[in-house]
N, C-alpha and C positions, 0 to 999 in steps of 0.2 A: 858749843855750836849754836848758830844762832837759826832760826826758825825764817819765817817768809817776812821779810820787807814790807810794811807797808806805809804809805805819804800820808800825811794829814796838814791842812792847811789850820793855823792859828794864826788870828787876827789881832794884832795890840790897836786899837783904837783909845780917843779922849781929844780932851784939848791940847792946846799947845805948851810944848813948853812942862809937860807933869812927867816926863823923867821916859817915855816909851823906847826910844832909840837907847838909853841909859842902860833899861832892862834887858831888852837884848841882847846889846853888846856883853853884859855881865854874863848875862846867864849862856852865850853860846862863846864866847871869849873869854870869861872871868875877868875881862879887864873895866875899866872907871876914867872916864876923862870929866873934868870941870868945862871943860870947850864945850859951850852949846851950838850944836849944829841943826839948823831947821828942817826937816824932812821937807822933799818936793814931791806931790808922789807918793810913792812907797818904795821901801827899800824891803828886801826878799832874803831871808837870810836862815841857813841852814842847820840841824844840827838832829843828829844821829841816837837815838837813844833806846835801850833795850829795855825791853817790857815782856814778861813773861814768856822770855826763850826768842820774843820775836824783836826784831832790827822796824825801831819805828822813827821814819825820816821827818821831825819836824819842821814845815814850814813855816815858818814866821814871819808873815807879812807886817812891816813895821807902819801905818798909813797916817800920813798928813794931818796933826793935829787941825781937828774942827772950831771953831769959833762962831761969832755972831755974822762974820763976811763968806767963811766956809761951811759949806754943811760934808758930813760923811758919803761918800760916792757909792752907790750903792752894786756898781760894777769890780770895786776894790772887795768886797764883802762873799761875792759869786763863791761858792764851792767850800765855805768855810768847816770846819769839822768845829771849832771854838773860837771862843771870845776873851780876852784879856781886854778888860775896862780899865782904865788906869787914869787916875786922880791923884790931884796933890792933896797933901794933908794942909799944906802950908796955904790953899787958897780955895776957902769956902765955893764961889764961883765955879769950881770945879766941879765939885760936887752937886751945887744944883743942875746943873749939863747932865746928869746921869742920867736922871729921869729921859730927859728927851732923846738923849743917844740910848738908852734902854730900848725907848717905842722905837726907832729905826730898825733895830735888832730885832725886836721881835717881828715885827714888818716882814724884814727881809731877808730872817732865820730863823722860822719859827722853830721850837724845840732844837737848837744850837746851844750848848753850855756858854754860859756867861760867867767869868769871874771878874769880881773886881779889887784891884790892887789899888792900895791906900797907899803912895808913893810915900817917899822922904819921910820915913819914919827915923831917919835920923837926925834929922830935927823937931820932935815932940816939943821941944819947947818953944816953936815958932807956929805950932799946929793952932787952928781956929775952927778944929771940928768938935761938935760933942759926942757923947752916943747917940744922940735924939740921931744924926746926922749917917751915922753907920746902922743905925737899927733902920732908918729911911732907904737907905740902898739894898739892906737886908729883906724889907718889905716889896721890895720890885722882883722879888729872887735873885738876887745877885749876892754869893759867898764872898764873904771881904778879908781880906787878909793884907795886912800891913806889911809895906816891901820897903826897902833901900836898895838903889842901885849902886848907890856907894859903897854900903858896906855889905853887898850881897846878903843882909838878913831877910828871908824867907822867900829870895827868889828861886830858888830849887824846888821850893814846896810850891808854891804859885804854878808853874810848871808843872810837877806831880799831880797838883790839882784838878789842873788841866785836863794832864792825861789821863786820869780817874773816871772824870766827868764824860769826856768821851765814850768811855765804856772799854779803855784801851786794858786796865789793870788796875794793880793796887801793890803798892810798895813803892819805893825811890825807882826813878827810873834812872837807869847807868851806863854812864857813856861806853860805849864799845873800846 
């Protein structure tokens, strides 16, 4: 039997292009396309998971990779419960972006969990990060945990992490 319902909004932010729509799709479809399709916007997308007897509806705001033309809308951010940072491992660039979409976040969520996910770790051998470069986003307070979209490695827990972070529970949280 499940306990009381309750919505939380999760935000995947970063740049373009570092795998966000990827995660998503994976972790609330389990599905993987190679088709890159550019977010306009945000895309809103659902997914139901039980946590300590209780029915918890995540929202997953998927928002418009940022760049040097875009900045993060800080009206897509409103009501956030969490934060998913998400970087490529494959392109340093990304990772110096943290820093500054960090200060946004904290700006305009203060005390909001942040995690951030080290995309394409299944390609390690095209990565051009060091530790210097995970101990550096580790310094901002940001937990990092290395994903694939492709091969679903540690997007469950990235997720779980999440909902931890929030204050939601602790254990795998499991689809109903």
């Amino acid at each position: 039997m499940v306990g009381k319902v309750i919505a939380k909004k999760v935000c995947m932010v970063g740049p373009f292009a570092v795998g966000k729509t990827s995660l998503v799709r994976r972790f609330v479809d389990s599905i993987f396309s190679d088709t890159y399709l550019t977010t306009i916007g945000v895309k809103i997308s659902k997914k139901p998971v039980a946590v300590n007897g209780d029915q918890v509806q995540l929202m997953i705001w998927d928002i418009e990779g940022v760049d040097v033309f875009t900045e993060l809308k800080p009206s897509y951010l409103r009501g956030a419960s969490g934060v998913l940072l998400i970087l490529d491992g494959t392109r340093p660039k990304s990772v110096e972006m943290a820093a500054e979409l960090s200060n946004v976040l904290g700006e305009q969520l203060p005390g909001v969990p942040v995690v951030g996910l080290l995309n394409k770790c299944d390609l390690m051998y095209e990565w051009k990060l060091g530790e210097s470069d995970i101990e550096g986003l580790e310094a901002l307070g940001i937990s990092v945990i290395k994903t694939s979209a492709k091969t679903g490695r540690n997007v469950e827990l990235a997720f779980e992490l999440m909902v931890n972070k929030m204050g939601l529970g602790s254990g795998v949280p499991e689809s109903p």
